[in-house]
Residue frames as qw, qx, qy, qz and C-alpha x, y, z in Angstrom:
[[0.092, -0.875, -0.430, -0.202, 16.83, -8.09, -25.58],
 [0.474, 0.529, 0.057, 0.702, 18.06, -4.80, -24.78],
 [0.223, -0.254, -0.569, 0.749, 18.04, -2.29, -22.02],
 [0.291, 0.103, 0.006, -0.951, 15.64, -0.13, -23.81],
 [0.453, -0.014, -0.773, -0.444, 13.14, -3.26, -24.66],
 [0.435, -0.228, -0.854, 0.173, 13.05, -3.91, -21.52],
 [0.059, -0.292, -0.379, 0.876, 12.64, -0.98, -20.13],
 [0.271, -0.007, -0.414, -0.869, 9.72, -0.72, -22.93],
 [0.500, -0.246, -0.815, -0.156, 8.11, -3.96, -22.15],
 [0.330, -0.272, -0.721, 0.546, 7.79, -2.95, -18.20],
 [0.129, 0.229, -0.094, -0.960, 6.26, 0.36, -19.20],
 [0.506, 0.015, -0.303, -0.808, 3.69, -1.38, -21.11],
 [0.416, -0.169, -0.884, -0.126, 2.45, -3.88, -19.09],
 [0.449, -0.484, -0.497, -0.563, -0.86, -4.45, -18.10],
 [0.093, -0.369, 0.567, -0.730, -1.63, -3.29, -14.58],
 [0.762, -0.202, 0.249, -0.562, -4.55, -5.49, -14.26],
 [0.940, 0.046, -0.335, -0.055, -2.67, -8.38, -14.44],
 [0.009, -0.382, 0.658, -0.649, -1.06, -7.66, -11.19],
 [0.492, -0.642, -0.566, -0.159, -3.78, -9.64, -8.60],
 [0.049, 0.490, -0.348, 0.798, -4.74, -7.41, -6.04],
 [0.150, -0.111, -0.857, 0.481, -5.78, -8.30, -2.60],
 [0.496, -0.393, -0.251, -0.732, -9.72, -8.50, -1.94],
 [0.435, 0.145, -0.695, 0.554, -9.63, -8.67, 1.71],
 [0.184, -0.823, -0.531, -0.079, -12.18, -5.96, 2.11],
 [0.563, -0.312, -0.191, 0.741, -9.05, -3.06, 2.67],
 [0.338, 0.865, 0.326, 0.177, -10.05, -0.23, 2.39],
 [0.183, 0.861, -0.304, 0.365, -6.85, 1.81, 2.96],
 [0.691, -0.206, -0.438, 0.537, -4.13, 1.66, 6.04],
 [0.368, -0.925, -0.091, -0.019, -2.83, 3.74, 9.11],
 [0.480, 0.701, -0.208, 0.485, 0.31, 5.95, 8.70],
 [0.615, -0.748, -0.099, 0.230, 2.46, 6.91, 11.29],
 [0.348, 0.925, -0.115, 0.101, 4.09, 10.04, 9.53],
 [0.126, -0.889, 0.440, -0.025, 7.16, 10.15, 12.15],
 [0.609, -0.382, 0.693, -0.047, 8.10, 6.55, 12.27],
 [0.644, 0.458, -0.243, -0.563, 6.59, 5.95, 8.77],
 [0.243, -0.016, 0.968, 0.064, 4.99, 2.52, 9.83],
 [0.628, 0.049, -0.313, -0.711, 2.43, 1.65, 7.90],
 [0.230, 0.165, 0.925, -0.252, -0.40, -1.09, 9.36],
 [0.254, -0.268, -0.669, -0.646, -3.29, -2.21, 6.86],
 [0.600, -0.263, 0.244, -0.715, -6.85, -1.10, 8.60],
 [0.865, -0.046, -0.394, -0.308, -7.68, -5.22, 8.02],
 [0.548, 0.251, -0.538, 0.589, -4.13, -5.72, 10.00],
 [0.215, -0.453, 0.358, -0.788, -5.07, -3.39, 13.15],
 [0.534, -0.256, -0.768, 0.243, -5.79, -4.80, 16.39],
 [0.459, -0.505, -0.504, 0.530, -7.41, -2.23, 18.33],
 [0.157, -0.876, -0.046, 0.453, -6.54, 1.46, 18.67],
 [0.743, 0.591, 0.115, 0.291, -4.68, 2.90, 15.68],
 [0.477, -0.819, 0.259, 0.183, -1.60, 3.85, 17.84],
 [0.769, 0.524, -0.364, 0.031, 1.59, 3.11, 16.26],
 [0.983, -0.068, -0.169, -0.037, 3.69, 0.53, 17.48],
 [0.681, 0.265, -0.200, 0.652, 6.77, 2.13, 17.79],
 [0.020, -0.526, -0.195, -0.828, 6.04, 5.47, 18.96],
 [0.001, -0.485, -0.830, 0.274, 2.58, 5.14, 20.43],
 [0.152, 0.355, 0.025, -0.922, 1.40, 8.34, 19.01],
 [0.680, 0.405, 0.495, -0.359, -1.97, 8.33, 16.64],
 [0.272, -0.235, 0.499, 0.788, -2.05, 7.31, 13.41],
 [0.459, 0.474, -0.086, -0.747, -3.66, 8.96, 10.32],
 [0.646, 0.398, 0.617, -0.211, -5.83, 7.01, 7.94],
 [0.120, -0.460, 0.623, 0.622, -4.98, 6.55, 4.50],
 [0.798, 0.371, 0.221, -0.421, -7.96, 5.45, 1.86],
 [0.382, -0.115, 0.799, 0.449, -6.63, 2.99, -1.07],
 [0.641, 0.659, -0.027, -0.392, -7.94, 4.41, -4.67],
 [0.537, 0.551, -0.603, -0.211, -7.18, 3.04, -8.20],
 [0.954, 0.062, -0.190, 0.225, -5.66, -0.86, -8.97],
 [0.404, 0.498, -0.523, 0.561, -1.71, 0.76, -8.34],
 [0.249, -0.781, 0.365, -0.441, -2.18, 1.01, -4.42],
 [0.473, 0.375, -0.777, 0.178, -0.07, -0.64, -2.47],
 [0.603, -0.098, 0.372, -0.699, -2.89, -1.39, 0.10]]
């Protein structure tokens, strides 16, 4: 197979046969300067970021692609 075949095949595969986590996430918390990211289901507490301590910003998860 070829570099373009493959590069055809990856292009056309089905995104819903990825499994996606059904945890109940509904998004994560950013932390823009340090750019940790901490799933809301992950969070203990205060949505501070770990590195930092500064707040972080809420991020919703839409569509099957997010990485949420």
């Amino acid at each position: 197979m070829g570099l373009i075949d493959t590069v055809k095949e990856a292009l056309a595969s089905d995104s819903a046969a990825r499994p996606r986590p059904d945890d109940g996430s509904e998004g994560a918390y950013w932390c823009d300067d340090c750019d940790v990211r901490i799933r809301d289901v992950d969070l203990a507490g205060e949505p501070t970021c770990p590195d930092c301590g500064e707040e972080m910003r809420f991020e919703r998860a839409s569509g099957r692609s997010c990485a949420c």
